[in-house]
N, CA, C and O atoms as CSV, one atom per row, in Angstrom:
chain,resi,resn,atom,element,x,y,z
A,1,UNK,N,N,-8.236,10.438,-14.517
A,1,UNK,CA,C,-8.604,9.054,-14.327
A,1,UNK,C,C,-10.093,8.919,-14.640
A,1,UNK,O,O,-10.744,9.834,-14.136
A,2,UNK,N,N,-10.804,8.043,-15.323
A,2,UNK,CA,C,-11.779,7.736,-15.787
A,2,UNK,C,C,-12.672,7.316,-14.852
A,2,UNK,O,O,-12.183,7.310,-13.723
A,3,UNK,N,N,-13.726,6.986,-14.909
A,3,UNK,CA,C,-14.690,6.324,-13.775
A,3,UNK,C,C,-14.609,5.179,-13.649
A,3,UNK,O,O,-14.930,4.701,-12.560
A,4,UNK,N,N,-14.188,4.388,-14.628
A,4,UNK,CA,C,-14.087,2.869,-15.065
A,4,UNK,C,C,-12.556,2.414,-14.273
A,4,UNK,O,O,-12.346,1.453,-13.533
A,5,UNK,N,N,-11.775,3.302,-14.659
A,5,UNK,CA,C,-10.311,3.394,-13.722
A,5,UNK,C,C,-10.063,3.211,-12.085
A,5,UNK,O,O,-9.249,2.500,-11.495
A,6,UNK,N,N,-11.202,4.242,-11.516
A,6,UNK,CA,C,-11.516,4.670,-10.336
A,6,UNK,C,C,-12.188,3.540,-9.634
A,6,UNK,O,O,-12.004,3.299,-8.441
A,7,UNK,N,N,-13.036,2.800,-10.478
A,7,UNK,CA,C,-13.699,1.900,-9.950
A,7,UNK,C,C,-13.031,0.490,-9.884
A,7,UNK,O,O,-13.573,-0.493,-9.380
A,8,UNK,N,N,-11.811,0.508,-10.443
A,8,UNK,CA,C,-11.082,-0.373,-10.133
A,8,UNK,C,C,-10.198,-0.929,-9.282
A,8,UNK,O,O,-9.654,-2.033,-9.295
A,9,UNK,N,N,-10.093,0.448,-8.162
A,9,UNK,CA,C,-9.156,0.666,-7.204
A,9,UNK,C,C,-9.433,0.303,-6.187
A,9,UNK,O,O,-10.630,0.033,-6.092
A,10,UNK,N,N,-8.769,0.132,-5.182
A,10,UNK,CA,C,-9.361,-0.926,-3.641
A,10,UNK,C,C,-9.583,0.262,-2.560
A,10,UNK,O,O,-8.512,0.782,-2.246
A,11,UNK,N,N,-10.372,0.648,-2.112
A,11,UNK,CA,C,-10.297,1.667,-0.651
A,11,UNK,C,C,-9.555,0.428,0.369
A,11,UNK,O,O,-9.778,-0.726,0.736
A,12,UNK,N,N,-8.663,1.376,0.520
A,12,UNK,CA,C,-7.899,0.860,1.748
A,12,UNK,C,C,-7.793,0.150,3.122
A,12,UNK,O,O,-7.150,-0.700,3.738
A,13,UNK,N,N,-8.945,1.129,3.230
A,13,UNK,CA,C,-9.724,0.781,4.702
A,13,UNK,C,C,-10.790,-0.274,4.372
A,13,UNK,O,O,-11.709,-0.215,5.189
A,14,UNK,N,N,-10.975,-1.293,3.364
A,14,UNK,CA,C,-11.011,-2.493,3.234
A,14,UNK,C,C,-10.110,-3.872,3.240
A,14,UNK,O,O,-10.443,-4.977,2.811
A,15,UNK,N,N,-8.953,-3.504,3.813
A,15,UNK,CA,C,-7.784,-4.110,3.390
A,15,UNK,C,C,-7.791,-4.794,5.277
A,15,UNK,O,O,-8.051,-4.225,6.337
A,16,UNK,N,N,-7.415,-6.089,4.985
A,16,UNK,CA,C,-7.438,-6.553,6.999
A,16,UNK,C,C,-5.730,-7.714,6.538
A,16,UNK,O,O,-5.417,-8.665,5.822
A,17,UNK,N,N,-5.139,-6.792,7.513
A,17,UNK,CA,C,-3.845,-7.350,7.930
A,17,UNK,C,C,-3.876,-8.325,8.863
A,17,UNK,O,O,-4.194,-7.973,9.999
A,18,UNK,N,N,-3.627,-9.456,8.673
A,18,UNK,CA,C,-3.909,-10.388,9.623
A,18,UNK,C,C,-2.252,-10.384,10.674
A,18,UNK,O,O,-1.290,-10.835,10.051
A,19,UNK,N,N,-2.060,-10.072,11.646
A,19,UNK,CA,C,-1.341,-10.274,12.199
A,19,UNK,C,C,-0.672,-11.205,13.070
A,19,UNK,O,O,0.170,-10.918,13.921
A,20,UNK,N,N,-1.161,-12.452,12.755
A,20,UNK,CA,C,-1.171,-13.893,13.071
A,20,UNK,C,C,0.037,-14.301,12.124
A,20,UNK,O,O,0.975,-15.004,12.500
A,21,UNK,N,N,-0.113,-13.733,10.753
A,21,UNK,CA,C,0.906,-14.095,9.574
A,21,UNK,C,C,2.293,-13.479,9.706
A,21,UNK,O,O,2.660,-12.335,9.974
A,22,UNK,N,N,3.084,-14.855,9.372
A,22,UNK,CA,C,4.386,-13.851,9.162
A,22,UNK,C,C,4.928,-12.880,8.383
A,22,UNK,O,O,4.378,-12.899,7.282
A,23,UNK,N,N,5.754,-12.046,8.463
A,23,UNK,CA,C,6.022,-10.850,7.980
A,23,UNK,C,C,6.072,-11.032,6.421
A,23,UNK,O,O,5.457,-10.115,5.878
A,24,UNK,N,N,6.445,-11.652,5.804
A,24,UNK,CA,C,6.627,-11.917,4.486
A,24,UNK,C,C,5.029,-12.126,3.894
A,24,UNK,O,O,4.775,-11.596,2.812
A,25,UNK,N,N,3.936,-12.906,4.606
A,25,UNK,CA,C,2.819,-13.667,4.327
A,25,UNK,C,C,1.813,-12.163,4.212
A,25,UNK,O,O,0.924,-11.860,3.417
A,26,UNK,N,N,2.577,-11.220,5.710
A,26,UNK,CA,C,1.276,-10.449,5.163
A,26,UNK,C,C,1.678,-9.268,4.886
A,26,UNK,O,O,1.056,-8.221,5.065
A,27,UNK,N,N,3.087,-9.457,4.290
A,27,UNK,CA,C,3.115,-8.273,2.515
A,27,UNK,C,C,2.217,-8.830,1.478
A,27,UNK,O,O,1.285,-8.150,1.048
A,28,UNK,N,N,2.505,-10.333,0.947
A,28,UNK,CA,C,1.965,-10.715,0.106
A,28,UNK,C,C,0.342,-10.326,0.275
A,28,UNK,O,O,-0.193,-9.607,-0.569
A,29,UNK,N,N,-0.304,-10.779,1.267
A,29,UNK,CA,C,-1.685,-10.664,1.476
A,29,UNK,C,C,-1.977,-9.505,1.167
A,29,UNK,O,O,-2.762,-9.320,0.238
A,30,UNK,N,N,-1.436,-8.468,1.848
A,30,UNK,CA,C,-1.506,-6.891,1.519
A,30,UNK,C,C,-1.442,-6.436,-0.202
A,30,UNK,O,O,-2.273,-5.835,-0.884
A,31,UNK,N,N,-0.053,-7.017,-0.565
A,31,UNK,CA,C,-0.591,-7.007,-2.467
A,31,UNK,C,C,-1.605,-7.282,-2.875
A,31,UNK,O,O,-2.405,-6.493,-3.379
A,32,UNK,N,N,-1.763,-8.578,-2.712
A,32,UNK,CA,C,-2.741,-9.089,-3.247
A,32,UNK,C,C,-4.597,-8.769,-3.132
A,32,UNK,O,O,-5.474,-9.035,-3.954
A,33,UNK,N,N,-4.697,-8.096,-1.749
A,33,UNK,CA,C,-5.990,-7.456,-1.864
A,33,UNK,C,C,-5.724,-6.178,-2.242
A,33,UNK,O,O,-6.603,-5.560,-2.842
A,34,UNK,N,N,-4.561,-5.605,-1.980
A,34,UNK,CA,C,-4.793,-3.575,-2.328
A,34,UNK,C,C,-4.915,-3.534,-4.334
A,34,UNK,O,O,-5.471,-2.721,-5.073
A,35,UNK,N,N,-4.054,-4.906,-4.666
A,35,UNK,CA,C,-3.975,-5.051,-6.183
A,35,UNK,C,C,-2.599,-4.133,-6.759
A,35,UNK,O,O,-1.641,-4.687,-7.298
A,36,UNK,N,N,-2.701,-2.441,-6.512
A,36,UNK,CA,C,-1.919,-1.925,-6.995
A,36,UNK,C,C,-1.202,-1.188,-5.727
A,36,UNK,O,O,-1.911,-0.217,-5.460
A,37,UNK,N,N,-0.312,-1.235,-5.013
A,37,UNK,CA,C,0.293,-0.472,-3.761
A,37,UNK,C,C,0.575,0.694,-4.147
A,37,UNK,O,O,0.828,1.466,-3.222
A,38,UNK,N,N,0.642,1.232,-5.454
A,38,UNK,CA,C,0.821,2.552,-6.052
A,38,UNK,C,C,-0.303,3.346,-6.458
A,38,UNK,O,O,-0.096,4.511,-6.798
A,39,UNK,N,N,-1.737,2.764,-6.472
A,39,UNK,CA,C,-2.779,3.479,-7.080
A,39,UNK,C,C,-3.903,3.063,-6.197
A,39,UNK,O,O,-4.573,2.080,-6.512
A,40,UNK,N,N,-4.193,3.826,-4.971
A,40,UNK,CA,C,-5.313,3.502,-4.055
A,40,UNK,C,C,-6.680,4.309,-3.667
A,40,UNK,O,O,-6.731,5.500,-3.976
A,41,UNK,N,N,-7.351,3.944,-3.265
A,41,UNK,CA,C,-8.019,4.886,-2.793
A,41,UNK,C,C,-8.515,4.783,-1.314
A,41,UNK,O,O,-8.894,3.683,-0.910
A,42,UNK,N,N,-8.537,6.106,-0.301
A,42,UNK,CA,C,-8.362,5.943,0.651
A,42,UNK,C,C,-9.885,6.902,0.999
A,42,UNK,O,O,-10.124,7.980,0.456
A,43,UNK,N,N,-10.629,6.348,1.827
A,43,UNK,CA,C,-12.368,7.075,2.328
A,43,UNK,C,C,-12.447,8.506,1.065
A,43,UNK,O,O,-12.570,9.727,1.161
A,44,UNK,N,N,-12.248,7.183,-0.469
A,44,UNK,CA,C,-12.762,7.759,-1.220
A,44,UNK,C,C,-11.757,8.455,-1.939
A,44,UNK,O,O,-11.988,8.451,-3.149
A,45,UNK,N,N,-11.021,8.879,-1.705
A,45,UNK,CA,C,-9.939,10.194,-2.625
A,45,UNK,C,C,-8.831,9.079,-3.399
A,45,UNK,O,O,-8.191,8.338,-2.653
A,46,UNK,N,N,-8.702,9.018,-4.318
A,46,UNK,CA,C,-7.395,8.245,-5.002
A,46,UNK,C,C,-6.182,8.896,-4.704
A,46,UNK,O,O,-5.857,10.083,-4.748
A,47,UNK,N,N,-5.184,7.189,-4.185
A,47,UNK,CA,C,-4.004,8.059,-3.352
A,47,UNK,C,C,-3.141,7.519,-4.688
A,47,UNK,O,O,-3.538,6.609,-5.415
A,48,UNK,N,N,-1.982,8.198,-4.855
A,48,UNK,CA,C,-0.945,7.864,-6.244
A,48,UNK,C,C,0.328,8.363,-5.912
A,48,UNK,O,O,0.642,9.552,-5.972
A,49,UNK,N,N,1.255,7.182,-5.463
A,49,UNK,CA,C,2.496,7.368,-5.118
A,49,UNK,C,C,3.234,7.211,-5.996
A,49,UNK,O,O,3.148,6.313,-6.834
A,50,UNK,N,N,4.363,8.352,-5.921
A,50,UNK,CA,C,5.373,8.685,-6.879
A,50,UNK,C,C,6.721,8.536,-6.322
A,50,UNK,O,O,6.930,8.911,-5.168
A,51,UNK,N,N,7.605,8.049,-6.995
A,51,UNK,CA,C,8.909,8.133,-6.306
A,51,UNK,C,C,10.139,9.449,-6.901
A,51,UNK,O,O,10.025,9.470,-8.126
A,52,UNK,N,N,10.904,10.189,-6.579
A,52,UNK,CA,C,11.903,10.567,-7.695
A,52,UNK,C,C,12.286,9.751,-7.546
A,52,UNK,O,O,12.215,8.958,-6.606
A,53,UNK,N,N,13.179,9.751,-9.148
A,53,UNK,CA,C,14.143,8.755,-9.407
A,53,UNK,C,C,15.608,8.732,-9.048
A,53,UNK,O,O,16.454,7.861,-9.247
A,54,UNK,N,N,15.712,10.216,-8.320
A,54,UNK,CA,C,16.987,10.290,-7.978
A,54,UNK,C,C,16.845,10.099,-6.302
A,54,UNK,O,O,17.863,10.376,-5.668
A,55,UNK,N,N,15.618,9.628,-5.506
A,55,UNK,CA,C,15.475,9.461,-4.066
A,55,UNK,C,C,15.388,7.444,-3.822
A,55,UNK,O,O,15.544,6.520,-4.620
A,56,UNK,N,N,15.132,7.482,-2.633
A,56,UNK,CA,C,15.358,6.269,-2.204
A,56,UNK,C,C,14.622,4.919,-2.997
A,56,UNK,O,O,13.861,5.407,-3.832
A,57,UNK,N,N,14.568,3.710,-3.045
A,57,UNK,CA,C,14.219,3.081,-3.670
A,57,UNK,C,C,12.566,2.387,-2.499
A,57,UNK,O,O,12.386,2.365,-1.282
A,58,UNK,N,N,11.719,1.943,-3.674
A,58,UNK,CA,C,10.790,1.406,-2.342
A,58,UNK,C,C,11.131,0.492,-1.709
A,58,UNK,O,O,10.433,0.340,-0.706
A,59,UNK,N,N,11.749,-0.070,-1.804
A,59,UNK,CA,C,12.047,-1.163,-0.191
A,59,UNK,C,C,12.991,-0.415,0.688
A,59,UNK,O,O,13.350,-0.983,1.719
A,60,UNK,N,N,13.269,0.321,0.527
A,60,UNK,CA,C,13.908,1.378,1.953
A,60,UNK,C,C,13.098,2.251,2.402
A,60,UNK,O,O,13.124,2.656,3.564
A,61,UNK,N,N,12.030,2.755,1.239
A,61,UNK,CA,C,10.777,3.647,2.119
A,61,UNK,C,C,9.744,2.506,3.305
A,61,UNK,O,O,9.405,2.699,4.472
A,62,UNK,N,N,9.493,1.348,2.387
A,62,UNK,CA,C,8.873,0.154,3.120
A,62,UNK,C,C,9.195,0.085,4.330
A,62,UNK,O,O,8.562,0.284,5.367
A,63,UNK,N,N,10.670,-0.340,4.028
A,63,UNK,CA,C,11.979,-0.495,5.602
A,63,UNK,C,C,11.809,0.484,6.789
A,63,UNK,O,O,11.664,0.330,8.002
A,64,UNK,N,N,11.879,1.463,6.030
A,64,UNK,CA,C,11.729,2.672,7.136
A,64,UNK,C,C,10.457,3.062,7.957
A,64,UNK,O,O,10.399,3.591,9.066
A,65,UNK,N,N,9.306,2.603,6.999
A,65,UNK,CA,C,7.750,2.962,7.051
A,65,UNK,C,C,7.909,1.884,8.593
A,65,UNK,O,O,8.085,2.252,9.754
A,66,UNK,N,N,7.786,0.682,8.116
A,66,UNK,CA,C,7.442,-0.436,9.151
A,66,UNK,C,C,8.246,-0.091,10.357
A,66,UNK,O,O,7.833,-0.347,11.488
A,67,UNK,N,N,9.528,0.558,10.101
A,67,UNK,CA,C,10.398,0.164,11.646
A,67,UNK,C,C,9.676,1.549,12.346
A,67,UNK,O,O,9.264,1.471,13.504
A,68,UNK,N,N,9.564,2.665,11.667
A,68,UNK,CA,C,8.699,3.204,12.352
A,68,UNK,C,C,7.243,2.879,13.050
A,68,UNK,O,O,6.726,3.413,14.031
A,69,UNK,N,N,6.840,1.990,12.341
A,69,UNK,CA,C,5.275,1.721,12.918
A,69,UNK,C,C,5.718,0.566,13.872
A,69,UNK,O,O,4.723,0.382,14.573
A,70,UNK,N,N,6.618,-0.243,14.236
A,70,UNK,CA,C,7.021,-0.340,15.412
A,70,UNK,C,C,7.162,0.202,16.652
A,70,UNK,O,O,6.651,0.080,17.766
A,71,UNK,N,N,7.916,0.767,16.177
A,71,UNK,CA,C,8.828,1.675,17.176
A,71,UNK,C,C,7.735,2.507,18.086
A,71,UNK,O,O,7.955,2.804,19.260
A,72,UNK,N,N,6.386,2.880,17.298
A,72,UNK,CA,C,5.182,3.670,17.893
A,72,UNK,C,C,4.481,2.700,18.741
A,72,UNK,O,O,3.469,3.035,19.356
């Protein structure tokens, strides 16, 4: 990845979930500031999620992610 690439990416831990919004409002919000949900960077290190293509689809990793962060 280039420097020009790198510098295009959102650190994460700039990202504010408003939890006032409904569930749908603050996925969108969440797109829309992270930019790419697949190419991030997190206190600096670029994070790059991969899926196989023969494993679950992302809205069931999503599904699963959130009901867990409930459930905690």
């Amino acid at each position: 990845m280039t420097e020009e690439e790198r510098a295009q990416l959102v650190d994460i831990s700039t990202v504010y979930i408003d939890p006032s919004l409904p569930p749908a409002e603050r996925a969108a919000d969440y797109i829309r500031q992270i930019k790419d949900p697949c190419c991030f960077l997190c206190n600096g290190a670029v994070v790059r999620l991969k899926f196989n293509p023969e494993g679950k689809d992302l809205k069931t990793h999503l599904k699963n992610y959130f009901i867990a962060c409930k459930q905690a």
